[in-house]
N, C-alpha and C positions, 0 to 999 in steps of 0.2 A: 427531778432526779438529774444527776451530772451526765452528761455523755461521757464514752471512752469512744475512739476511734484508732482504726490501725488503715497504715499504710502499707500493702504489699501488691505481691500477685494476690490476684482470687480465683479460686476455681467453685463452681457448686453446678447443678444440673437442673434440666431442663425437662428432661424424657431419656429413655432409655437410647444409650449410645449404639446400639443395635439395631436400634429401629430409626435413628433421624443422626444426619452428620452435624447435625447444630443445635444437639443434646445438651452439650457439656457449652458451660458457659463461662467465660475464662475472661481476666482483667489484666493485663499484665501492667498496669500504672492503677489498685484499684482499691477503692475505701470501705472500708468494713465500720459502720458505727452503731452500738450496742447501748442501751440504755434499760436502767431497770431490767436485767437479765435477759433482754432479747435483742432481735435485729432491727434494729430500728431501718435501713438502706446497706446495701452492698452494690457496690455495680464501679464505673469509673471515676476514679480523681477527680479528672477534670471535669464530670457533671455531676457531682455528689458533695463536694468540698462547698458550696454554698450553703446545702442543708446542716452543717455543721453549727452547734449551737454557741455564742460568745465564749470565748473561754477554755474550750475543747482543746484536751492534751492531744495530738496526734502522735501514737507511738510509730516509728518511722522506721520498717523493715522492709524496703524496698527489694533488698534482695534476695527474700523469704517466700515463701508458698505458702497460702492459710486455703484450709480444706475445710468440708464438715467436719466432723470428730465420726472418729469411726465408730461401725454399730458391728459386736461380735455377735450371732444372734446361736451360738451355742458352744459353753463352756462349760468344767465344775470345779468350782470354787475349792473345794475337800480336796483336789488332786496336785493343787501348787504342789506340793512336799514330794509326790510323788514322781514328777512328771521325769520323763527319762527312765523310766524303769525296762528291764529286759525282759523279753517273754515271748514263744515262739507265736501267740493270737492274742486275739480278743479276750476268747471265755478264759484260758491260764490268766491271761496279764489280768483280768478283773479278780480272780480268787485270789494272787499270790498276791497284788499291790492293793488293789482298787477301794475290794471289801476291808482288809485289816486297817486301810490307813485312815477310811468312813468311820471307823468305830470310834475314834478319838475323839469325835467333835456331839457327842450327847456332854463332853466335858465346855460350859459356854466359853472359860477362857481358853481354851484349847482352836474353839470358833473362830473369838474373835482376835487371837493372834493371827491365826489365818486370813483370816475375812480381810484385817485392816491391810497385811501385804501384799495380799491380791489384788485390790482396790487399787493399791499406789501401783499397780505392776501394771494395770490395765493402761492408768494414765500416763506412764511413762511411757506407752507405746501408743498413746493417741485414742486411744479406744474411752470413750465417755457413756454409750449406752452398750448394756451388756443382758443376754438371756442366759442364765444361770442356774445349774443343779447345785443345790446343795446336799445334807444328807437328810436320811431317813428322822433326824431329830429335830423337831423343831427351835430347839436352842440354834442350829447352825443356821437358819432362815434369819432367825431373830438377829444375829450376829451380822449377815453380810449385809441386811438393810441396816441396820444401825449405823455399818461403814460407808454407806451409797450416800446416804442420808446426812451423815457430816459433811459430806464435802457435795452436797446437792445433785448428783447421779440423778440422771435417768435410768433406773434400773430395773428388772423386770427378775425376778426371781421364784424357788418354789421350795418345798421339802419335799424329797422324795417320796412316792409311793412303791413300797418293794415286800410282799407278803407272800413269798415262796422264792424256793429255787437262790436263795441267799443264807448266809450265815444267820440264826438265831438271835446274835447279838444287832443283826439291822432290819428286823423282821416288825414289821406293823401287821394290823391288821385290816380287811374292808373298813370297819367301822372306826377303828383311830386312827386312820389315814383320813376316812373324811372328815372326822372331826376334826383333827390340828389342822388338816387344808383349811377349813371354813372358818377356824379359830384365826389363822394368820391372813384369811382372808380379810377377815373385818378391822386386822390391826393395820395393815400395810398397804390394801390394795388401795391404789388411787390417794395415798398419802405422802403428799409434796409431790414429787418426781418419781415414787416408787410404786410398780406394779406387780402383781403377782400374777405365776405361772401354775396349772396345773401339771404336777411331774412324774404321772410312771414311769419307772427308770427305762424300761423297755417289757413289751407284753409278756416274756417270759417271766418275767419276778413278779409280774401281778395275776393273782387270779379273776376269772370272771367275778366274780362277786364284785372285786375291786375296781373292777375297771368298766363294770356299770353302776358303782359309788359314784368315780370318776365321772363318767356323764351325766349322773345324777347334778353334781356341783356344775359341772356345766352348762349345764341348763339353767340351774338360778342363780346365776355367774355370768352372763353372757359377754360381758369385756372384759372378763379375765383372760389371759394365755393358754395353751394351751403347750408344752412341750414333750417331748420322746425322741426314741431312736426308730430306724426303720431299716429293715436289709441292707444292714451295714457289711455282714463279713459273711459266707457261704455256711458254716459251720450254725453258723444263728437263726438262719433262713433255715435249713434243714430243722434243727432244734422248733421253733416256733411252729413248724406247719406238723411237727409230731402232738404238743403240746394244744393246738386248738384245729384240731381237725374239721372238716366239712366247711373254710370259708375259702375263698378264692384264692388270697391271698392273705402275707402279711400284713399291706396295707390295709386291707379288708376289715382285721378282726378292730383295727380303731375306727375306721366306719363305724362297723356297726352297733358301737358302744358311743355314737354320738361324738367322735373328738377328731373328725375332720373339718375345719372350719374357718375362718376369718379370723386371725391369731393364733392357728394351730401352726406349731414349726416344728419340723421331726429331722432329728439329724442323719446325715448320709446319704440314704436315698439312693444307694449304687444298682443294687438290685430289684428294680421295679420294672415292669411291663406298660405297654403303652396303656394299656387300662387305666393302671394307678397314677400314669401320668395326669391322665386327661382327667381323672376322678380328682386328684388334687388340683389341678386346674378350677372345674368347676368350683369346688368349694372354697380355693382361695388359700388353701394349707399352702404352706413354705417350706421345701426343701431347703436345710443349712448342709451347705455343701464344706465342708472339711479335709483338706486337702494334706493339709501332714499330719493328721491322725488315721487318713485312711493309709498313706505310703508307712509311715512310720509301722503300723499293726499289719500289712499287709491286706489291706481288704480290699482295695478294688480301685477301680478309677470311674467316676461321675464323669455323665456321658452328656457334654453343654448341649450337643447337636438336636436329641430327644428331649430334652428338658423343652429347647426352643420350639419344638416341634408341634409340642402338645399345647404349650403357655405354660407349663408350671412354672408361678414361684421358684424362684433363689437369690438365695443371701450365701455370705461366705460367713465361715467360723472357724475359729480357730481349736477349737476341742481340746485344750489344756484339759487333761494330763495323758490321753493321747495323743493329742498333739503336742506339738514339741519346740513350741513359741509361743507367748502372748501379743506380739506383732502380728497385725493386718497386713502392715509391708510384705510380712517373710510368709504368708498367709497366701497373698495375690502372686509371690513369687512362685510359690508350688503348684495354685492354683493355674495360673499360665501354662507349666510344663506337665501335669496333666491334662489340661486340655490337647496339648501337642500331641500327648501318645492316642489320643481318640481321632485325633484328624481334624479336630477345632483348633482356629487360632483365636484366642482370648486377649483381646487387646486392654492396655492398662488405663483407658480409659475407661472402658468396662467395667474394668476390675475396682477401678475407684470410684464409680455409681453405684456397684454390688454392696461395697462396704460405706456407702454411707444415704443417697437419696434412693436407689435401690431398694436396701434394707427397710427403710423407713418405711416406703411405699408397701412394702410387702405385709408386714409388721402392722398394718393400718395407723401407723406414727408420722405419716408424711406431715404432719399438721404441724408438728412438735420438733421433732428433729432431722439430722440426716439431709441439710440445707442452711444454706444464707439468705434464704427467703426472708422478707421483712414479717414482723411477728413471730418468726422461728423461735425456738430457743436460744441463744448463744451458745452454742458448744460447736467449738472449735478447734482447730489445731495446726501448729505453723511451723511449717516442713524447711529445712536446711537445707539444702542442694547443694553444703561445702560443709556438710558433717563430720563426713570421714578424708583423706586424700583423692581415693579413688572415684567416691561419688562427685567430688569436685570438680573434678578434670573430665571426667565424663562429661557433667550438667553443662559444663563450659562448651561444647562440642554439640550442644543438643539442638535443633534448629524449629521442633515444632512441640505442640503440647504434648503428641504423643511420646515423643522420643522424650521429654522429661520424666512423665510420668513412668513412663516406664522402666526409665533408669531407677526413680526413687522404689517400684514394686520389686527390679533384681536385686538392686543394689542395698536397698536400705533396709534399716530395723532401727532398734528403739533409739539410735544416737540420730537420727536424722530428723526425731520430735524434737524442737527446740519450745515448745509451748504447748500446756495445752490447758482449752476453757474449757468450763462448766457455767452453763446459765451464767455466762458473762465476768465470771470469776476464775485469774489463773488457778487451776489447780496442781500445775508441774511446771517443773523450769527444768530444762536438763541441767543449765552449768549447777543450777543449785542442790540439784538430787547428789550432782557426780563430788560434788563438797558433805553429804551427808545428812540434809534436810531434802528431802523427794518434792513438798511442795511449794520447797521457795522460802525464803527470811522473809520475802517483799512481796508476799502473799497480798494482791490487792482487787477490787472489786470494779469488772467497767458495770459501773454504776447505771 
């Protein structure tokens, strides 16, 4: 196979920037070379440029940043169209937007219009592996892997489970909820790059029955996902502890249904007790923390100091279509200024371990992506520092890694991707998205 090789900065990680100052491991003269869809070496120029093979094009973007590709590890796909919508909460903005706009996609083309522009939205803003709700139909499952899948995603995906407490028209039942989970099980999971999630939308819309179906397939599923929501917004938490009486907690009633686990990721995670901290600890479950879907809904602020406290897991997410960005960048930006108002300072190197070796780690993906580790996957992405005016003259002014990065987590969004890979293949170019091809005329493969 051909080598492809890039010249830039390199950033990727080591260990958690929290726990070691020589976590993050940074190149600033340094070679990336990629072969047959992985990393073949990352590290410096000047000791890596020999292992280059006869013949090796060196693409030369010296003045560029290439990072992991970022990992969202909670989104829904169904909610593009939606996203920005008004509503004084949660439970209104789910009946007035959330439910009606679910209903379209039992229509496949209706999916995979969708599917295919969310796909190019993730990569325009760097984002290459994504954990994803679809809807309650399995044609929308079938649609967003089909889009993951052309363009070789790491993607982890599910079809919801929702069998009460929702409109009729998105209403499964225990039993063909496990069945199309286990149907899409066998089509998707561990095929190419694509994995599958198990998805009760959150405990209120499932009934018991369903959500010991749910650990049912868990059990004979053991590396499948596992995804939900968890004490997201007060109104919910009340709701929830009327609807399943006699367990401790929220967190509790997915305990006890078998779906705390090693790939279980629940989004929000605001409203938790050091119990559920340390329960989730134990079992390795991952809070995805969502920072402009909790400001934007009004739900609360994630508390980094107690997370650290306990060990739980976290990853950052972006929560389209409560959240109100497919940028990680604009993700890590909120995510910082919430930590601010709890009395954490969340540095952006953090922030860019959270969203990509981080997540991996959490994810039980460190093996795969979310690094420039040799054998990784290639999936990549190469950050502009002169995107915009102001990001330029900033970056110009910046004297260490931290003040870079930080500048790209305030400062930037989707114009500061100037590239981004998949298993070694551009799949975005900005200048060529902002001319009207998203993935490039000169679509080509580091081989």
């Amino acid at each position: 196979m051909t080598q492809s090789a890039f010249r830039a900065q390199l950033l990727t990680f080591n260990g958690d920037p929290a726990q070691s100052s020589h976590a993050a491991a940074f190149s600033e003269d340094g070679l990336l070379i990629v072969e047959d869809g992985h990393v073949v070496a990352a590290g410096a120029y000047a000791a890596l440029s020999s292992q280059l093979a006869p013949g090796t094009h060196v693409e030369e973007m010296r003045d560029k940043l290439i990072v992991p590709g970022f990992i969202d590890t909670h989104i829904h796909y169904p909610q593009t169209d939606m996203i920005a919508s008004p509503a004084p909460g949660l439970l209104p903005w789910l009946d007035t937007y959330t439910f009606p706009t679910e209903r379209g996609f039992k229509d496949p083309a209706v999916a995979a219009d969708t599917a295919n522009f969310f796909v190019d939205e993730l990569l325009a803003c760097g984002t290459t592996t994504a954990l994803v709700y679809c809807t309650v139909h399995k044609e929308s499952a079938d649609a967003l892997f089909t889009a993951s899948e052309a363009r070789n995603l790491r993607t982890v995906a599910g079809k919801v489970l929702m069998d009460r407490n929702c409109p009729e028209f998105l209403r499964d039942t225990a039993q063909s909820g496990y069945e199309d989970s286990a149907e899409l099980i066998g089509r998707w999971h561990n095929r190419g790059r694509q994995m599958y999630a198990l998805t009760p939308r959150f405990a209120p819309t499932s009934t018991e029955a369903q959500l010991e179906a749910c650990g049912v397939l868990a059990r004979e599923h053991p590396d499948v996902f596992i995804q939900s929501h968890v004490a997201e917004n007060t109104d919910e938490v009340k709701w929830v502890a009327s609807l399943f009486p006699g367990h401790r907690s929220y967190l509790d009633i997915y305990d006890h249904y078998g779906l705390l686990r090693r790939r279980a990721v629940y989004g929000h995670c605001i409203y938790l007790d050091d119990e559920d901290r340390r329960r989730m600890a134990e079992t390795g479950t991952v809070a995805s923390h969502c920072p402009t879907s909790n400001l934007f809904l009004g739900s609360g602020l994630f508390d980094f100091d107690k997370a650290g406290e306990t060990g739980m897991p976290v990853a950052l997410a972006t929560d389209v279509g409560g959240g109100t960005s497919f940028s990680m960048l604009q993700t890590m930006n909120e995510a910082h200024k919430v930590a601010r108002l709890t009395g954490h300072h969340l540095t952006a190197t953090r922030m860019f371990w959270l969203a990509t070796a981080g997540a991996a780690e959490a994810l039980d993906l460190a093996d795969k992506v979310g690094t420039l580790a040799p054998k990784s996957e290639a999936d990549f992405v190469v950050l502009d520092p002169q995107a915009t005016p102001l990001l330029a003259r900033r970056t110009s002014r910046t004297n260490t890694l931290e003040e870079l990065l930080f500048a790209f987590a305030l400062l930037g969004d989707d114009r500061a991707i100037f590239e981004t890979y998949a298993a070694g293949q551009r799949v975005h170019r900005r200048d060529a998205a902002r001319g009207g091809d998203r993935s490039g005329n000169e679509t080509r493969k580091a081989a």
